[in-house]
SEGUDREN-442693 format. One record per residue (C-alpha): x, y, z; residue number from 0. Coordinates in steps of 0.1 Angstrom, whole numbers, plus 5000, padded with zeros to 4 digits. Layout:
X_Y_Z_NUM .
...
end
This chain:
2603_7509_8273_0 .
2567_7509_8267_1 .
2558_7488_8296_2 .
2581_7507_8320_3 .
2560_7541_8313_4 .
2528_7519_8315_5 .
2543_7510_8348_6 .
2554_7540_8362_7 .
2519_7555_8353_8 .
2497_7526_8370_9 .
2521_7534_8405_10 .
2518_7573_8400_11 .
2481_7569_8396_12 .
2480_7544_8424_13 .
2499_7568_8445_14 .
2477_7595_8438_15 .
2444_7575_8444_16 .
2462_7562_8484_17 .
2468_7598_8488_18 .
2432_7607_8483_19 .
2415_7578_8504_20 .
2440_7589_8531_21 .
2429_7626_8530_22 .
2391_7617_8527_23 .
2369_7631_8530_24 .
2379_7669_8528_25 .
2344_7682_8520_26 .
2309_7666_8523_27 .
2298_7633_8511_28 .
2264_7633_8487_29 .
2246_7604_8490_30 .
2214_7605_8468_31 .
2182_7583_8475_32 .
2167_7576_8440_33 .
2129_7579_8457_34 .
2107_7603_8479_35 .
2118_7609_8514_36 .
2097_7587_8538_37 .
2106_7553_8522_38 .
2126_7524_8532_39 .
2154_7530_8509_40 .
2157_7571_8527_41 .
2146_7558_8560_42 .
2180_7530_8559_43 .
2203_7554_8537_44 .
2201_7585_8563_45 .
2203_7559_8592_46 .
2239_7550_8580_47 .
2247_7586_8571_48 .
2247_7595_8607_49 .
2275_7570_8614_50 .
2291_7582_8585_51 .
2294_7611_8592_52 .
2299_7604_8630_53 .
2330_7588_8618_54 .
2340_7609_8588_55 .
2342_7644_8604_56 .
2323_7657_8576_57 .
2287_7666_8568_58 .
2263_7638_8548_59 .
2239_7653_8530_60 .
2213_7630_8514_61 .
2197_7637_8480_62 .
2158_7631_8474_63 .
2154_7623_8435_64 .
2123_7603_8433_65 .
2114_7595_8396_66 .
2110_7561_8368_67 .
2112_7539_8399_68 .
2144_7553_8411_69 .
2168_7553_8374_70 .
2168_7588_8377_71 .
2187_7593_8411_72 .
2207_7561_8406_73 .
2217_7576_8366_74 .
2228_7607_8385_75 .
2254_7589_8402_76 .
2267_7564_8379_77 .
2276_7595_8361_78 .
2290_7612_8388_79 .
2332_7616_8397_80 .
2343_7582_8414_81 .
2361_7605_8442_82 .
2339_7594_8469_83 .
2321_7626_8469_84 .
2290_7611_8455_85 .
2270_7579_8468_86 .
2239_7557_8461_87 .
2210_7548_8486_88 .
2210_7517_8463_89 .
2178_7497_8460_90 .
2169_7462_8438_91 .
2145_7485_8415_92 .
2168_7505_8396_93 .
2200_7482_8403_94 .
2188_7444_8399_95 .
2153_7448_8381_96 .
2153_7475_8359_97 .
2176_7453_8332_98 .
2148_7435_8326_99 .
2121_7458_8323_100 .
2139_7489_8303_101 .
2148_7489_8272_102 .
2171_7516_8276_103 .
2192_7523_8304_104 .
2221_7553_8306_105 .
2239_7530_8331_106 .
2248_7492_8337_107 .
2242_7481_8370_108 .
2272_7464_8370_109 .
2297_7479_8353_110 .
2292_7514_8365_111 .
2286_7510_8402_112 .
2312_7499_8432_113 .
2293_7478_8462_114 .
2302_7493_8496_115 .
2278_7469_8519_116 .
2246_7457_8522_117 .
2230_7471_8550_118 .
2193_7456_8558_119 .
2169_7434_8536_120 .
2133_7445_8547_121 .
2101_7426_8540_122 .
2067_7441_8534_123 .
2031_7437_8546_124 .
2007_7426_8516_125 .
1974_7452_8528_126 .
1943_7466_8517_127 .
1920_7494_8520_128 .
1895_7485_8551_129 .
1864_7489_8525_130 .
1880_7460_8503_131 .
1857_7429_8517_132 .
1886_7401_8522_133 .
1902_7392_8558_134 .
1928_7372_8545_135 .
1951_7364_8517_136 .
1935_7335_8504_137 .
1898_7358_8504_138 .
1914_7383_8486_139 .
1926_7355_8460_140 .
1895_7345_8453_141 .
1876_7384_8452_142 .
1903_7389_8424_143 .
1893_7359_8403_144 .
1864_7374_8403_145 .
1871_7407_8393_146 .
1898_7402_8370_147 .
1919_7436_8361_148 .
1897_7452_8384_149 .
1920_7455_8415_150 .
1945_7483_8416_151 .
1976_7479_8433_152 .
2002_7507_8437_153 .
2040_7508_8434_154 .
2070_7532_8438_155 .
2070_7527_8400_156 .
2078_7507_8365_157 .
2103_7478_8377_158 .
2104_7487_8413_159 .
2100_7456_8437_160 .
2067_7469_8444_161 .
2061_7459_8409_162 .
2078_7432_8402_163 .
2074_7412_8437_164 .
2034_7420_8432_165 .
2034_7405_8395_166 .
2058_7375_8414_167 .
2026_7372_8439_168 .
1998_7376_8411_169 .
2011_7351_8385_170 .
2018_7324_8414_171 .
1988_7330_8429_172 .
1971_7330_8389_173 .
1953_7366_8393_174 .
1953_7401_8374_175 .
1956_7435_8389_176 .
1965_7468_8374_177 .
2000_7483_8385_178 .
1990_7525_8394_179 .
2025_7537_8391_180 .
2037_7567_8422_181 .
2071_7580_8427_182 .
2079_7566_8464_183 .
2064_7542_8486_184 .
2055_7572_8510_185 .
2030_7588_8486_186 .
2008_7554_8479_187 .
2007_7543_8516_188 .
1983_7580_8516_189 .
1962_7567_8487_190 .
1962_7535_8501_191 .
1946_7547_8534_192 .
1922_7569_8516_193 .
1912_7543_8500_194 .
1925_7555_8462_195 .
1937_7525_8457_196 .
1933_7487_8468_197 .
1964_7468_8475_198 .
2000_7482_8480_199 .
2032_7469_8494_200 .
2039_7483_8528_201 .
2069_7481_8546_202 .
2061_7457_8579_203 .
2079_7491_8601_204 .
2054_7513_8581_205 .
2025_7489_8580_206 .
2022_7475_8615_207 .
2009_7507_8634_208 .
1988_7519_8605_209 .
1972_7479_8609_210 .
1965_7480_8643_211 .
1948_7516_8641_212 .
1925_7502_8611_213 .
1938_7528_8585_214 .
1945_7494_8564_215 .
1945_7457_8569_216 .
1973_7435_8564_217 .
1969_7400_8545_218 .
2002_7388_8542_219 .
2038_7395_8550_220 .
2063_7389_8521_221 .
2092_7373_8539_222 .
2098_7335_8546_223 .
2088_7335_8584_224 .
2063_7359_8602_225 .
2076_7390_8618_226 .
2081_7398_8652_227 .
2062_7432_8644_228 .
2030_7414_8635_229 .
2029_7383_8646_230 .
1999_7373_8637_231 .
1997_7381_8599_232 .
2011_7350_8582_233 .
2030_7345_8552_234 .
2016_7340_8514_235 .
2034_7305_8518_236 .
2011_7300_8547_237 .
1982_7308_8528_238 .
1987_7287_8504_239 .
2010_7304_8480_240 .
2039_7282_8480_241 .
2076_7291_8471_242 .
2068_7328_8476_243 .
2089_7359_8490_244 .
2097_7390_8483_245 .
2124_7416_8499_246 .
2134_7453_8496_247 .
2168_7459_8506_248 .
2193_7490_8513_249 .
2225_7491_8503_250 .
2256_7519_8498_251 .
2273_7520_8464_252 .
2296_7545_8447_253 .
2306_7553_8411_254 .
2328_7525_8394_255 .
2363_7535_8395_256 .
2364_7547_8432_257 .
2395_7543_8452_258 .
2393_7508_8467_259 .
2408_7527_8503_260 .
2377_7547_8500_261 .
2354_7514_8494_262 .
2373_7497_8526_263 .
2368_7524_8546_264 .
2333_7535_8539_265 .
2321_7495_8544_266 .
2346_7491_8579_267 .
2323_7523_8593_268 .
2294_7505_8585_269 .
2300_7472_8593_270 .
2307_7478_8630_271 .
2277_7490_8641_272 .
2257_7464_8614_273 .
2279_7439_8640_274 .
2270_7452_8672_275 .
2240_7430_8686_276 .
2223_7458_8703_277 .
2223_7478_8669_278 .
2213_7444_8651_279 .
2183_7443_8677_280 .
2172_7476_8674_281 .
2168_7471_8632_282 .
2157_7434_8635_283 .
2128_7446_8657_284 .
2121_7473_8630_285 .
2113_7444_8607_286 .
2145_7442_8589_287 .
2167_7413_8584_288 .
2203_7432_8593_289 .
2235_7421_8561_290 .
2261_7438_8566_291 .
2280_7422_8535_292 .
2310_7437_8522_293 .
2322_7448_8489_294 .
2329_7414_8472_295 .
2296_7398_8488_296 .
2273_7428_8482_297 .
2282_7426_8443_298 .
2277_7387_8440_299 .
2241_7396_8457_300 .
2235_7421_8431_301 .
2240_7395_8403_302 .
2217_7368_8419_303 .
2190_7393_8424_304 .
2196_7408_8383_305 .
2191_7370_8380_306 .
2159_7363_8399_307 .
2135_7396_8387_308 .
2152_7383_8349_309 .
2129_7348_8354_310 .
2101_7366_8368_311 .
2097_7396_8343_312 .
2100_7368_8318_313 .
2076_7346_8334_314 .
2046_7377_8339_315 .
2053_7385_8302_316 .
2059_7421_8313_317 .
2074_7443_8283_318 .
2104_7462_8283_319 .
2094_7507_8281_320 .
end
């Protein structure tokens, strides 16, 4: 008897939850970017809003909370109904890194978050202020051997890949620099060009005009292969740092728990015009690398990347706050 009522419950809460994805959405859809406007992970998110709610019918409305490298906006919606209502601009810091650099997290990457898709992967440009006296990656190498601890680099924050992707570069390349700490990649790349701090992460997009007006110079991109929007900055592997890259990546997640229909759906939208070539130009020539991964793929990514920033935090000796 007892397994019939468990029975008839699972199908009435199946029902209900087919009968909700098939109405959806009946309001509008949050979806809230854990960082300052301006940044990558806003700049990708409200791209695939606007075919969301092209598609949908119904208003997106993205959600600034910028704050401890993005746990605060990504908290919010782990804790949030898993109706659909509420979505994540998701972003490695707070979802693959921050296990390894916090000691206390309200949320588990894992267990409280449903992968939709994986939009773009984005390298960055490796640059300097113009004052700093280095050309190249392998100058600035050598000016910080020099000057050990005396190089400030900035970040979007504690255990963002900012952070951890420049401790990947310092301890391969066997240097010290002091992480200054900012709540979104959009606020440094000002201190940057004022010259308020030395080295930063810059998304290529972001960089490559600011480069060729001289507001900063680039020393290095972070992917594997140079980028078709500055071609002639070479990789760290290039310059001698072997075995190194580093990517930023944009992705759509709900609360654990939603309707699977809903998951489908949201990641079908998204994935058509992540598979039209004209679309797949139009971001590759941005200086993104286009994914498009589903559900299932999106979540094995995840786990790869928790796996990857586990080895370097580990490696860089960097404490867990």
């Amino acid at each position: 008897m007892k397994t019939l009522i468990r029975l008839a419950v699972a199908t009435t809460l199946l029902g209900v939850a087919t009968a909700q994805a098939q109405n959806y959405p009946t309001k509008p859809i949050r979806i809230i970017v854990p960082f300052a406007p301006g940044g990558p992970t806003d700049t990708h998110t409200r791209w695939g809003a606007q075919y969301l709610t092209t598609a949908l019918g119904q208003q997106i409305l993205v959600d600034n909370r910028g704050g401890a490298g993005g746990i605060i906006g990504t908290e919010a919606v782990a804790k949030s109904p898993a109706d659909g209502y509420t979505l994540l601009g998701g972003n490695p810091g707070p979802l693959t890194i921050a296990p390894s650099v916090r000691k206390q997290l309200a949320y588990d990457p894992v267990r409280d978050f449903a992968p939709i898709t994986l939009i773009v992967k984005s390298a960055s440009c490796m640059c300097v202020h113009p004052s700093i006296p280095v050309k190249n990656l392998r100058e600035f190498i050598t000016l910080a051997k020099r000057s050990p601890g005396k190089i400030n680099y900035a970040t979007p924050g504690l255990g963002t890949v900012g952070h951890l992707g420049t401790e990947l570069f310092a301890t391969t390349a066997g240097i010290k620099m002091n992480m200054i700490p900012y709540k979104g990649a959009a606020l440094y790349v000002v201190d940057l060009m004022a010259g308020n701090v030395d080295f930063a992460y810059v998304q290529i997009a972001q960089s490559a005009p600011l480069v060729k007006v001289g507001k900063m110079r680039a020393l290095a991109v972070t992917a594997t292969e140079r980028s078709p929007l500055m071609p002639d900055t070479p990789t760290a592997a290039e310059q001698g740092v072997k075995g190194f890259s580093s990517y930023n990546w944009t992705g759509l997640l709900a609360p654990a728990g939603t309707p699977k229909a809903i998951i489908d759906r949201l990641h079908a939208i998204l994935h058509k015009p992540l598979s039209d070539p004209a679309t797949r130009k139009l971001l590759t020539d941005q200086g993104n690398e286009v994914a498009g991964d589903g559900p299932a793929e999106y979540a094995a990514f995840i786990k790869s990347e928790t796996e990857k920033w586990a080895r370097v935090a580990k490696t860089a000796g960097i404490p867990k706050q």
